[in-house]
Each structure stands twice: as C-alpha cells, then as structure tokens.
N, C-alpha and C positions, 0 to 999 in steps of 0.2 A: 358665315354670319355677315352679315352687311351691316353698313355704319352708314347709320342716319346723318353722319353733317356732311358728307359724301352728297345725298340727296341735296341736303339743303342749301349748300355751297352751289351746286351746278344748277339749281333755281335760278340764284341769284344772280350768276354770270349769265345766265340766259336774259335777263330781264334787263341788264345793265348793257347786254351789245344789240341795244334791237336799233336797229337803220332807220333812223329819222330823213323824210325824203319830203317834209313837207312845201320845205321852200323851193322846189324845181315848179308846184304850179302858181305860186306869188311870181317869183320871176320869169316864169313864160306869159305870166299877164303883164307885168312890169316890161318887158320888153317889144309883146304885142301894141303896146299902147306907145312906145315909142318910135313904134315903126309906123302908127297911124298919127303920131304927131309930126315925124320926118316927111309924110308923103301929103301934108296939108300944110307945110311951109311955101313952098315952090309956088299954089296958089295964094298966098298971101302976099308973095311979091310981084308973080307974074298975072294973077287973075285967072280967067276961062282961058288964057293963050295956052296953058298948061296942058289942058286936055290935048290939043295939037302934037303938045310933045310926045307927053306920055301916050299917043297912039302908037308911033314905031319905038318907042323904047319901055312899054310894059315890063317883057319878061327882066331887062335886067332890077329893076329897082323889086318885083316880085320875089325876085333871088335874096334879096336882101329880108326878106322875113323872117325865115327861118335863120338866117344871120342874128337876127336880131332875138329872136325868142332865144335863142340861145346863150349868145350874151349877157340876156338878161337874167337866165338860170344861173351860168356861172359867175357873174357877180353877186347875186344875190347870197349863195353860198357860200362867196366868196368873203364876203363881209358877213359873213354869220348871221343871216337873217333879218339885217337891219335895212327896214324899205325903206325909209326915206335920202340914205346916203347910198344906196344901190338902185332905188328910182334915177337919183340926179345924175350919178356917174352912167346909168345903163341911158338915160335920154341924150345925154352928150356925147357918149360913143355910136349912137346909133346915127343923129343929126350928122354927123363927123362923117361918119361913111354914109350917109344918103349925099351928104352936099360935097363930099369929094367925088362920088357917081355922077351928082348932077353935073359939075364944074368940069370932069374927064368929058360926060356925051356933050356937053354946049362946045367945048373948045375944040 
C-alpha cells in the first residue's frame, strides 16, 4: 500500500531545489556594457588617434569580452542578484583590465 505524504513530501522537495539561473543573463549584459564602456574611454582621451591603435592591437582588447561578460555573471551572482553594486564593481573590474591592457601595449 503506498503512503500519500511520501508523494507529497517529494512534490515539495522537487519545487523547493529548482536552479534559479536567471542572473547569468542580467550579468552577461552588465558586463557586456562594461566592456563597451572600457573600449570608449581610450577615445575620450585620445580621440580618432585611437583607431590607429586599436588597428594592430584589436584581437587583444577583443579577448577581453568574453572576460568581461563573465565577470559580470559571476559577480552578479556573486552578490545575490543585486545590479546596482554588481554593475559598479563589474564596470571597475573591467576598466581596471582594459586600462592595465592599454598601459602594458603603450609602454
């Protein structure tokens, strides 16, 4: 004979362990957008001389997207799904490694 709180017990653990994933695409956007705010700094100090650079050094700073979308996931996560202190910390880590990139290829 089978015992119904059996059933009802194992509902209820089911519903209570389902994998919440929704902050991986807030912080691959959070982190996309700070990699397109890291790669439009350079022209605000240097101007169109920029283009010049980023001719021969594309691929590295390109390398750094998927850097960055990532970091943005796992911070976001990281701080439990709070975008506005996982925006700030994910744009400062990105700027941080785009302008350490830039400062290693100038010098």
């Amino acid at each position: 004979m089978r015992n119904s709180q059996n059933i009802t017990i194992s509902r209820s653990e089911n519903l209570s362990t389902r994998d919440e994933t929704t902050w991986s695409f807030t912080g691959a956007i959070v982190g996309f957008v700070a990699w397109l705010l890291a790669l439009a700094i350079p022209f605000m100090f240097y101007g169109s001389n920029t283009l010049f650079f980023f001719l021969y050094t594309w691929p590295f700073f390109l390398a750094l997207m998927p850097v960055a979308v990532v970091i943005g996931i796992a911070l976001h996560s990281l701080l439990d799904g709070k975008l506005f202190y996982s925006a700030i910390l994910t744009i400062f880590t990105v700027v941080a490694l785009f302008g350490a990139l830039f400062m290693w290829l100038m010098g």
